[in-house]
C-alpha positions in Angstrom: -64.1 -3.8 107.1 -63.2 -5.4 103.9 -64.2 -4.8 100.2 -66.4 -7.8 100.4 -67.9 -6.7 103.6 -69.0 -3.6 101.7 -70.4 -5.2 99.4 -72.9 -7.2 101.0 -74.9 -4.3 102.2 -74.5 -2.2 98.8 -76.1 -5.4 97.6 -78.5 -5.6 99.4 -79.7 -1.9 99.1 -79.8 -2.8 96.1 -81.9 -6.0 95.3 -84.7 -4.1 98.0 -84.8 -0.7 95.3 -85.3 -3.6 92.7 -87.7 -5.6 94.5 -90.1 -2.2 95.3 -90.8 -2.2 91.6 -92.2 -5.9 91.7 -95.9 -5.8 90.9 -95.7 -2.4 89.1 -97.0 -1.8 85.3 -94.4 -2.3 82.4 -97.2 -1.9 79.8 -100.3 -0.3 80.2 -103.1 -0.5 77.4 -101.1 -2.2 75.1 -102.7 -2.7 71.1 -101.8 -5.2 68.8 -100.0 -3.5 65.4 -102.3 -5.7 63.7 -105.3 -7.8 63.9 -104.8 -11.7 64.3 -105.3 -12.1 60.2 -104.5 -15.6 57.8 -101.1 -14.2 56.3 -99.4 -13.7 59.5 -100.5 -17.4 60.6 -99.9 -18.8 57.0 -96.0 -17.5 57.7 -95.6 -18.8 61.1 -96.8 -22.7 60.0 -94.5 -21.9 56.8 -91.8 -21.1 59.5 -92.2 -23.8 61.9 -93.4 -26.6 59.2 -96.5 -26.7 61.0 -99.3 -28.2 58.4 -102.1 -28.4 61.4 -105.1 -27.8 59.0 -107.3 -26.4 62.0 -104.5 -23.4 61.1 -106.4 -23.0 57.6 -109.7 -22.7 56.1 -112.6 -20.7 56.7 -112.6 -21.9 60.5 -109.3 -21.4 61.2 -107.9 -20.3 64.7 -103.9 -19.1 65.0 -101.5 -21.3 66.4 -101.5 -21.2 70.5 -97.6 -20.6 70.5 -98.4 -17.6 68.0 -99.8 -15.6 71.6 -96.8 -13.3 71.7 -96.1 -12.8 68.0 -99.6 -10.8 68.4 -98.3 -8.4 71.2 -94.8 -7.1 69.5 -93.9 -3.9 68.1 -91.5 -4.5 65.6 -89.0 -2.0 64.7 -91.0 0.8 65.7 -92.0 -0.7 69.2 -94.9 0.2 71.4 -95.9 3.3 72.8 -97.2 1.9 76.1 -94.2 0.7 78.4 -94.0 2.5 81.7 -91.8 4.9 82.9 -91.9 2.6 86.2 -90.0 -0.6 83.8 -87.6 2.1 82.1 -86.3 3.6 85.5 -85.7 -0.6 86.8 -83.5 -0.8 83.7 -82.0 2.2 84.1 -81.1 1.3 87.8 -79.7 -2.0 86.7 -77.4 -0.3 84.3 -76.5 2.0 87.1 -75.2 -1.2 88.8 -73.0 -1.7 86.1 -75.3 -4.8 84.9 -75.5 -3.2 81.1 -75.8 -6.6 79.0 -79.2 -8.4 78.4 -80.3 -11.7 77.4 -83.8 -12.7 77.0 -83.7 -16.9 78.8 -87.1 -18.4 78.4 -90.8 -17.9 78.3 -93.6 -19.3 79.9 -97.3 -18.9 77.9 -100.9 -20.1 79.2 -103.8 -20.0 76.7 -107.2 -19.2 77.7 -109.0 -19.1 74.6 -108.3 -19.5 70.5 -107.1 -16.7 68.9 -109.3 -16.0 65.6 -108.4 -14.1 62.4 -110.1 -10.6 62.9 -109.4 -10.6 66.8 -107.9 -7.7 67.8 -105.7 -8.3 70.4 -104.8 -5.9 73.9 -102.5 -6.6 75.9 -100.9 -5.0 79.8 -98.1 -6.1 81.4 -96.6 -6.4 85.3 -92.8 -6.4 86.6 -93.9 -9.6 88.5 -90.7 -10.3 90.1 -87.0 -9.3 90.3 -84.8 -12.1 91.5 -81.9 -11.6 93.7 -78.3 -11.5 92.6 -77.0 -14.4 90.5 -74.2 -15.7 89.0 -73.6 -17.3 85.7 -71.4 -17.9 82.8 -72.4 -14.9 81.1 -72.0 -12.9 84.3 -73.3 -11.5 87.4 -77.1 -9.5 87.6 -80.7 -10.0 88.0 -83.8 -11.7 86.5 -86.5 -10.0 86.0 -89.9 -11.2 84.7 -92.9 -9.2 83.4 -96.0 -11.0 82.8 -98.6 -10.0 80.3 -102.3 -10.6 80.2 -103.7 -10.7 76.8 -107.3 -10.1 75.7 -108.8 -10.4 72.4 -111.9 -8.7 72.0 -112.2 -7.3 75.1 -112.1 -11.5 76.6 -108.7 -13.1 78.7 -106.6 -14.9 76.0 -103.8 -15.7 77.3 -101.0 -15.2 79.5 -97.4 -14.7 78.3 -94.3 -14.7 81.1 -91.5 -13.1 79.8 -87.7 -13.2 81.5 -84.5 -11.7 80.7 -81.5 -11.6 82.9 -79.8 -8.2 83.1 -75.8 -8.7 84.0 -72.7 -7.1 84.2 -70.6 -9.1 81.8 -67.8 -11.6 83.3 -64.4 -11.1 82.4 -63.0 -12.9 79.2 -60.8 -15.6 78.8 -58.7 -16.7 76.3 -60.1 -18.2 73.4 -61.2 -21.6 73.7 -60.7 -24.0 70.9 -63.4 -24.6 68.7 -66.0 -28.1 69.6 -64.7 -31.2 67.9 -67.0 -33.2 65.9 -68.2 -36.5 67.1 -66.8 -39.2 65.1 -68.5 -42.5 65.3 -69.1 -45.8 63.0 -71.8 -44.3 61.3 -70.0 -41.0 60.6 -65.8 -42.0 60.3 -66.3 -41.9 56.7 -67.7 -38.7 56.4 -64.9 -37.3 58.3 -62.0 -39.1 56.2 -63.0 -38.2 53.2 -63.1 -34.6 54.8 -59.6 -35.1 55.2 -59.3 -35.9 51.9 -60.8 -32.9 51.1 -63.9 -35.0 49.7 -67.1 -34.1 50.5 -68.7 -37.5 50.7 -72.9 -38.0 50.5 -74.6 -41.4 51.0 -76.6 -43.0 48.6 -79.1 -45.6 49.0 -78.3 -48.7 47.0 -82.2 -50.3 47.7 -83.9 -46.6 46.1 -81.2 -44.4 44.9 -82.0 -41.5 47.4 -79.0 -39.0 48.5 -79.0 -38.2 52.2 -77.0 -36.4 55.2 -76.2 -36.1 57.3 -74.7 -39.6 57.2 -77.6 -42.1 59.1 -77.2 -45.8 59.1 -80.2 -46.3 57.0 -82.4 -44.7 54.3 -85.5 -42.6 55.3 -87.4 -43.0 52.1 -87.2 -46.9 51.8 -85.2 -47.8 55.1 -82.4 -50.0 53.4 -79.5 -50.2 55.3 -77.2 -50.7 52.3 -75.5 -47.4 50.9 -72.1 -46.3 49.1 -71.2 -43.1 48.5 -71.0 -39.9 45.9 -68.6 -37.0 46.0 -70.3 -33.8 45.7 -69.6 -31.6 42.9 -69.2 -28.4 45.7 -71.6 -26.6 44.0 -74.5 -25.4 46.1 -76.8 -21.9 47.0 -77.8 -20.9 50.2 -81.6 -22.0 51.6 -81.7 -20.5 54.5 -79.0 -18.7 57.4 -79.4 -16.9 60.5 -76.7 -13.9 61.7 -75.5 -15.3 65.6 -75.4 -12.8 67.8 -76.9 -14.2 70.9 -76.0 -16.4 73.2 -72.0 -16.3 73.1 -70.0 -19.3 72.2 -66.3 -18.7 73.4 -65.0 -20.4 70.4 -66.5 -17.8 68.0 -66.3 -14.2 67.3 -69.8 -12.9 66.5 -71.7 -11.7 64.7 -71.5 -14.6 61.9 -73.9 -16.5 59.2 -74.4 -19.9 60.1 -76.3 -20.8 56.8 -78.4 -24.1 55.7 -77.0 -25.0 52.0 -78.6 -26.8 49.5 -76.1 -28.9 47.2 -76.1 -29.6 43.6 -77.1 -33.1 44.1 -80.5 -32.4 46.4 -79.2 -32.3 50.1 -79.0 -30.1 52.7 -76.4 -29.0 55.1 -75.2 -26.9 58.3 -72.3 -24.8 57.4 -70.3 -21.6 57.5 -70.3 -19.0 54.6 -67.2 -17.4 53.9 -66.0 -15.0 51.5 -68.7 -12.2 52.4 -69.5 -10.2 55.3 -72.4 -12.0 57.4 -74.2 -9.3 56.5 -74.3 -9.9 53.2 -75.2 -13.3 53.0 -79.0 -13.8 51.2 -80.9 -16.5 50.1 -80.1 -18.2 46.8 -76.7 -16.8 47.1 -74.6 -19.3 44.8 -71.4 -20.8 46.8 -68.8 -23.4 46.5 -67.1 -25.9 48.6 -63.6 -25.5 50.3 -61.8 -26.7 53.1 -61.3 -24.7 56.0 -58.3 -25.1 58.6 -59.2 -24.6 62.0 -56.5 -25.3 63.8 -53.6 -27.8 63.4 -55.9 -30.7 64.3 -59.2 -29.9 62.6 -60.4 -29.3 59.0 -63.9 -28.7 58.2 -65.9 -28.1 55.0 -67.4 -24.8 54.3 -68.8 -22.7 51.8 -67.4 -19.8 50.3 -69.5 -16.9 48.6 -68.7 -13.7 46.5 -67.2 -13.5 43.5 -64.8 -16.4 43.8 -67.8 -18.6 44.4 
């Protein structure tokens, strides 16, 4: 019998252990940290530039999409997950599949969640797919769904999946994506390698824009020249990547949204300081960062030198 022959029936002994937890409690009498209240919806729509006004008011109701945001722990977590969910994960880990990812979500609402609802929640393992294969590796899906109540009444239900793996083996790094250099962009990218960073402005209003479109959004002229920016800028927003993996990049790292001297916004890198130490407002400056031998790309450079 060959190693692969073994292998079939191990996993197979395996999927049925998994699949006898199917149906049993992951959370049982689950309570909201907090009531659904105006501040925590006021942040969401400030978030997700929702301005919906049936999300303010005296009459407000929350954002249906808010469901889940009801239901989480925070750093602390919940008391109420079951030993049944913590001995599935611990016999995935067992079959080596230690890594997680969380891959989508499913949500069906019942009802309009209210500030002063208090919201309950229990959950289900609902299913626990059989072996797959992707680019992240090999493991399982598994899906809990949770039935939330406010006051007592159906709410909503939230399906949750992640997809527990045994990491695949790495390969050597790849090179990093090329941009996409077309008419309405080649001149953005040779002044790039002219180490100019090059903004369009409108000639019909005088507005700044980027990225580079072929017409304005505030008066819709389609003629335009240019301005180099001063590299001055601060940073208006950034997230720290960990999740998902891009073989091209070493994570964890700040992929921040900067706001120039002369009123626009872009997508860039920070260097200079630790990802970790990247905040908001943080003042940084323009240089020019060699990829590789055939790419150059602008970035932004914090810390002192900034």
């Amino acid at each position: 019998m060959t190693g692969a022959d073994r292998a079939e029936p191990e996993a197979d002994r395996l999927l049925a252990r998994l699949k006898a937890f199917e149906g049993l409690p992951a959370v049982t009498g689950g309570r909201g940290k907090d009531p659904v209240n105006a501040v925590m919806i006021r942040h969401w729509c400030e978030a997700m530039g929702d301005t919906n006004p049936a999300y303010t008011g005296p009459d407000a109701v929350a954002p249906p999409t808010m469901l889940q945001a009801w239901t989480m722990g925070g750093l602390s977590g919940h008391g109420g997950r079951s030993e049944a969910y913590d001995e599935l994960l611990a016999l995935l880990d067992a079959a080596g599949c230690t890594s997680v990812v969380a891959t989508d979500c499913e949500q069906e609402y019942l009802r309009p969640l209210r500030p002063g609802d208090t919201v309950t929640f229990d959950a289900v393992i609902e299913s626990v797919s059989p072996r797959k294969t992707t680019r992240l590796g090999t493991g399982h899906f598994v899906t809990t769904r949770m039935d939330v109540l406010a006051g007592g009444e159906p709410a909503g239900t939230h399906r949750f999946r992640i997809l527990k793996y045994a990491p695949a083996r790495t390969e050597p790094k790849a090179a990093r994506p090329r941009p996409v250099i077309n008419r309405d962009n080649a001149g953005f990218w040779e002044g790039v390698r002219q180490h100019r960073l090059l903004i369009q402005r409108c000639d019909g209003c005088g507005t700044p824009r980027f990225p580079w479109l072929p017409g304005c959004n505030a008066c819709a002229s389609l003629e335009w020249d240019t301005v180099q920016a001063c590299g001055e800028a601060t940073v208006f927003s950034h997230v720290v990547m960990h999740h998902p993996p891009f073989p091209a990049f070493d994570p964890p790292y700040a992929v921040a949204l900067v706001e120039l001297a002369e009123g626009v916004r872009m997508i860039t890198n920070i260097t200079g300081v630790p990802h970790d130490r990247v905040r908001i407002g943080m003042p940084v400056r323009l240089e020019f960062l060699r990829v590789d031998e055939d790419l150059e790309l602008p970035v932004f450079r914090g810390g002192s030198e900034a």
